[in-house]
C-alpha positions in Angstrom: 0.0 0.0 0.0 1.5 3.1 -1.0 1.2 6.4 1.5 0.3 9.6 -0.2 0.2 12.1 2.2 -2.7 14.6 2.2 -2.0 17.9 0.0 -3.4 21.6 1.3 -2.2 24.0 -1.3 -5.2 25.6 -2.5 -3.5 27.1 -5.2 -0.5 29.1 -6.9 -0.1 33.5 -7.2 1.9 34.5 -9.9 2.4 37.9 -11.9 1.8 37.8 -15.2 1.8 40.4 -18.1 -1.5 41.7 -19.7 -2.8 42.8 -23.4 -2.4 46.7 -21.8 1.9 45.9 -21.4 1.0 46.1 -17.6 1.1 43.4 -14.9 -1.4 41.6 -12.6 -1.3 39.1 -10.1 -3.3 35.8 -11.0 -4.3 32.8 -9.0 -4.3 30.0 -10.1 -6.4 27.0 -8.5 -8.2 23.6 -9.2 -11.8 23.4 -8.3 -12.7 20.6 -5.9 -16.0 20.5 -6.8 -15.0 20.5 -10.9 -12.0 19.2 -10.8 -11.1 22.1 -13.2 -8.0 24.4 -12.9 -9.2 27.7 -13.1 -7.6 31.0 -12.3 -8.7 34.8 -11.2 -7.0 37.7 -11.8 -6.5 39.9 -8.4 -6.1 43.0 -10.3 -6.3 44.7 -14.0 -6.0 48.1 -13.6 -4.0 48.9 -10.6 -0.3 48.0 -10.2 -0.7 45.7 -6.9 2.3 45.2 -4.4 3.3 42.2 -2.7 1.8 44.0 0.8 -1.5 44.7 -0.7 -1.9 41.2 -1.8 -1.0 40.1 2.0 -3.4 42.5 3.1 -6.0 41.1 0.4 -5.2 37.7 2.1 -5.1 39.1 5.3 -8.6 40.3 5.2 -9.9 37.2 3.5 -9.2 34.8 5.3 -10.1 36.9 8.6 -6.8 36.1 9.9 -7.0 38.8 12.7 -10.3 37.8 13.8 -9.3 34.3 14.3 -6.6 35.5 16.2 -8.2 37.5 18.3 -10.3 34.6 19.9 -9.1 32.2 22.5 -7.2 28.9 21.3 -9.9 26.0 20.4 -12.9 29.3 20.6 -14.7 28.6 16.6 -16.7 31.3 14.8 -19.8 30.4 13.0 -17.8 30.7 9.3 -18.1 28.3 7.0 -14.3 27.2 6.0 -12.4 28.9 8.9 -8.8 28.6 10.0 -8.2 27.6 13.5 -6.4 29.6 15.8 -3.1 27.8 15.4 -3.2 27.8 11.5 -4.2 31.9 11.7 -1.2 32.2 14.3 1.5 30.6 12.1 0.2 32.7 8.7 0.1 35.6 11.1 3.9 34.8 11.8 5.1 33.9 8.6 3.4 36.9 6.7 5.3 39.2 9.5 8.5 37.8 8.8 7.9 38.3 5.1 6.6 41.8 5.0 10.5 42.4 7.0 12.2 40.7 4.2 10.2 42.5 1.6 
């Protein structure tokens, strides 16, 4: 029996250039429900910066909100992080926005 372990990666961001000789950021994912890769553009007009896609992610995914409430404490959202997954993007994403 061969062990595949269970993926999370909802998906991919990359920059990519448009008809207008601009950029946007685009996300690629696969729908679970589809089984289709599909893929949304984050902005067309506007020239987006790495912090105001963080932010975009930031808000979201209610990353602060999460935090706010005591460890194991759920809110009634469909899909939410728990506290310890919302702590360790809330770390990782200040380390980054240092380095950046």
């Amino acid at each position: 029996m061969k062990f595949r372990r269970q993926r999370f990666q909802r998906g991919s961001l990359r920059r990519v250039a448009r008809a207008n000789n601009k950029s946007a950021w685009e996300y690629r994912y696969q729908d679970p429900i589809t089984d289709q890769r599909k893929s949304m553009f984050l902005s067309t007009a506007l020239e987006p910066t790495f912090s105001a896609v963080l932010d975009r992610f930031l808000e979201e995914e209610k990353l602060l909100e999460i935090k706010q409430l005591r460890p194991g404490d759920r809110c009634d959202l469909e899909g939410e992080l728990s506290y310890s997954t919302a702590s360790s993007y809330l770390s990782v994403i200040k380390l980054l926005r240092a380095k950046w």
